[in-house]
N, C-alpha and C positions, 0 to 999 in steps of 0.2 A: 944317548944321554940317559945314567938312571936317575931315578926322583932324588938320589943322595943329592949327587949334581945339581940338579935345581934348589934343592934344600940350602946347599952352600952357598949358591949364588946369588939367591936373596938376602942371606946374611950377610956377606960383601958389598951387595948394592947398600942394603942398610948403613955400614960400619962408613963407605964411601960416601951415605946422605949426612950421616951426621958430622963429617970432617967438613959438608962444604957448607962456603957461608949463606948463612941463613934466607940472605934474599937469592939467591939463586937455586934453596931446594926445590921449591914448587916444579919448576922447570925438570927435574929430575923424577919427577912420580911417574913416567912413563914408563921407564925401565922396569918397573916390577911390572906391569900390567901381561906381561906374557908368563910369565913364570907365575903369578898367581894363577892364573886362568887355565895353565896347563895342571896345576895342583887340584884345583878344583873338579875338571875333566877326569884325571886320575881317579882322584876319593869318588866321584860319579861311577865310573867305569869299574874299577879292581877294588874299589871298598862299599859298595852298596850304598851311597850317599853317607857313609857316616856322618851324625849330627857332629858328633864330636870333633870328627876333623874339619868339620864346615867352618865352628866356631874358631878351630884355634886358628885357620885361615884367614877368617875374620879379625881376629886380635891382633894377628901381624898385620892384616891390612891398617885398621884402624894406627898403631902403632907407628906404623911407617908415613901414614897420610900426617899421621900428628907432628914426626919430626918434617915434615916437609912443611909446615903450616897449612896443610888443609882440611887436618876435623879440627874441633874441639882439643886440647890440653888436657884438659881438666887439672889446671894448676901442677901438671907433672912438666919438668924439664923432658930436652931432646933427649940428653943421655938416660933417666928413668926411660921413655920412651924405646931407646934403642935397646936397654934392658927388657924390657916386656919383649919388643918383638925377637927378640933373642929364646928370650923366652918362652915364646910360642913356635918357633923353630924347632928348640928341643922337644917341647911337646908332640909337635907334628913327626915327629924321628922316633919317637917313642909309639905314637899312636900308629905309623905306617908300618913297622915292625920292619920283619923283613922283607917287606915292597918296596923299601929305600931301594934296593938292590936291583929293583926291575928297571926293563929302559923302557923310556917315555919317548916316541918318535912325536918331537914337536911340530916337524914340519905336516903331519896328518890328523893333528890334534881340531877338531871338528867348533865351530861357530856353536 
């Protein structure tokens, strides 16, 4: 799997949090927790902890918790929400550069 792959797949899961109804997102926030966590490990590993991509890993999180109702809003709808974390997607594509392109073996991705 390269990091594209996950990059896309968080998108997905996003686009699939915001179609489902609203009391049933919460239950849906697990799905990301691997695919953020293998991101993280990455920018650890093959980017020197960049701040930069810590943040914008953070904005999607925050973003995606928001459509799922578990942070704060801050008076933004789900779709603004799904906006940013879209947002921060590109970001991270942009920030990885050509390390999209590397493959991520999830299954030895470390605690």
């Amino acid at each position: 799997m390269l990091v594209e792959d996950i990059l896309q797949n968080l998108e997905h899961l996003a686009r699939e949090l915001l179609e489902t109804p609203a009391s049933a997102r919460p239950d849906r926030w697990g799905a990301f927790t691997p695919g953020i966590r293998v991101l993280r490990r990455f920018n650890n590993r093959a980017c020197g902890a960049d701040g930069y991509i810590e943040e914008k890993i953070a904005q999607f999180e925050w973003h995606v918790k928001a459509i799922a109702g578990l942070s704060p809003t801050n008076n933004h709808s789900a779709e603004e929400h799904f906006v940013g974390a879209r947002g921060a997607i590109d970001s991270l594509r942009m920030a990885f550069g050509d390390k999209v392109k590397e493959p991520v073996d999830i299954a030895t991705q470390e605690e």
